[in-house]
C-alpha positions, 0 to 999 in steps of 0.5 A: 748755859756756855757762853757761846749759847748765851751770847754768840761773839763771831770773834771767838769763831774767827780765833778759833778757826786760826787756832785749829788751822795754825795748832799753835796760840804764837802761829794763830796770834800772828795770823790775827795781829794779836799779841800771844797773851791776848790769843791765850786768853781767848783760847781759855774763853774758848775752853770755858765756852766748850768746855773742851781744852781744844788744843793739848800740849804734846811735846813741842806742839800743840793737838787739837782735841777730837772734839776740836777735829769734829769742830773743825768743818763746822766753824770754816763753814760758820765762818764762810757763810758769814762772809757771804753775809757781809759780801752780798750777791753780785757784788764784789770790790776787789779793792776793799776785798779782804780775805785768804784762799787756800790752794792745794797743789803739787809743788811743780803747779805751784810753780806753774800756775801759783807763782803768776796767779800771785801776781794777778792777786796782788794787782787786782785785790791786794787784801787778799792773800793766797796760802799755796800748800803741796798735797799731803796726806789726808788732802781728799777730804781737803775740800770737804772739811773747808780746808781748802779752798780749790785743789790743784792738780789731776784730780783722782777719785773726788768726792761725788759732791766736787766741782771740777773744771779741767785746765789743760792736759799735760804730756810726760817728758823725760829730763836730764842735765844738760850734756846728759849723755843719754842724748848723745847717742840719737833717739832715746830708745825703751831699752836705752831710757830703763838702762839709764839710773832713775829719780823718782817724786813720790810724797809717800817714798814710792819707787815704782809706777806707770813708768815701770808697768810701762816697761814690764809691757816690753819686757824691760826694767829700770833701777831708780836710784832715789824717791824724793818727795817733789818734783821741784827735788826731782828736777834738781836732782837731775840737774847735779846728777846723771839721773834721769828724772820725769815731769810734766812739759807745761807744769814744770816749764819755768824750772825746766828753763830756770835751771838750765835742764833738757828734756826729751820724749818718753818712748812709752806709752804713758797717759796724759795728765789732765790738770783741773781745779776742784771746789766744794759747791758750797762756794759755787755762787760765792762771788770771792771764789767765782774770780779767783777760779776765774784767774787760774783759768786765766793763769792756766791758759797762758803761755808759759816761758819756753814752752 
């Protein structure tokens, strides 16, 4: 019989987990306070009680197994009801609270909204730490498999399962240096904005999207010069440059202000971006993740700087 039959240790479950998360023994040591020798020796217990190697050296990194990427939900969710064990219904001291929320976001509503929902934490629980990621490939099932605590974002297609909680509802502006002379001239016109040379944000290295078939409806095109992976790349693309690059009025706020950059009405007909929280029910009457979605709401709805 494994170990883990004979005898359940939850430290196991917990150093597995960081292990998964971190793909590394230095990365999940650190994330546990322990030294590197003492995680590599709970991995080999992890091994044995297994019997899976769970994470295999490829070149410079370390791999989880495919029976470690199946493991992977399971043990989040081991671990999180758990805590629900140890954090009963209807109580929650956020003084003594001591835990980590993952959020997945695209970097501009990081911005908007991590950065002050931070602050908020920091006064309220300072045990609690807040793992801020950008979308990437793969985030649809994020929520599902417990790699995530709350998605951040327009939310597209989400499993049937999802919870999602509508924020506020964005406009698309244009943006440009200051002094651009794309706003020397009056109104900026369809045929001025596709004469204009273009930054596109795109994670997966698009150049087109509802900006262009905007402009096909009128018969107009437009040259993108350049697809850089965020919006916060955009933005400070625009500021060194004469491209023209496009964000969200409220989520880009604090950098459109910060870096000292103008922005200006798309004349198209563009739709509007209706910014949500996403959750797993299984963290619906979870007490810890009821406040923090009480605090983005809170953070979501404030005024932002400049706007």
């Amino acid at each position: 019989m494994h170990a883990m039959q004979s005898r359940l240790d939850l430290n196991l479950l917990v150093a597995l987990d960081a292990l998964l998360e971190e793909e590394s023994v230095t990365g999940a040591a650190d994330r546990l306070h322990l030294s590197s020798p003492a995680m590599s020796r709970t991995l080999a217990r992890i091994r044995r009680a297994l019997g899976d190697p769970v994470l295999v050296r490829s070149g410079r990194r370390m791999v989880p197994t495919p029976r470690a990427q199946q493991l992977r939900a399971q043990v989040r969710e081991a671990l999180t009801r758990a805590e629900a064990v140890f954090t009963p219904a209807g109580e929650l001291d956020l003084a003594t609270l001591e835990r980590t929320f993952t959020l997945v976001a695209d970097d501009a509503l990081l911005t908007a909204i991590g950065l002050r929902l931070l602050e908020r934490v920091r006064t309220e629980a300072p045990g609690v730490s807040l793992r801020l990621l950008p979308e990437g490939p793969g985030d649809a099932y994020a929520l599902r498999d417990s790699r995530a605590d709350l998605e951040l974002g327009v939310i597209v297609d989400p499993a049937p399962e999802t919870r999602v909680e509508e924020l506020f509802t964005d406009d698309n502006v244009g943006v440009v240096r200051a002094g651009h002379p794309l706003l020397d001239d009056g109104p900026v016109t369809a045929e001025r904005y596709a004469a204009a040379d273009h930054v596109t944000a795109s994670r997966r290295g698009r150049l087109r999207g509802p900006i262009d078939e905007a402009l096909a409806e009128l018969g107009l095109t437009r040259r993108v010069v350049a697809s850089v992976p965020t919006f916060s790349a955009a933005l400070l693309t625009a500021a060194g440059t004469d491209l023209v690059a496009r964000t969200g009025r409220r989520m880009a706020g604090p950098q459109i202000e910060q870096l000292g950059l103008a922005t200006f009405e798309i004349p198209l007909d563009l739709p509007r971006l209706p910014l949500a929280q996403a959750w797993h029910p299984r963290y619906e009457a979870d007490a810890g993740h009821a406040w923090l979605r009480r605090r983005v709401r809170e953070v979501a709805v404030e005024p932002v700087a400049g706007q």
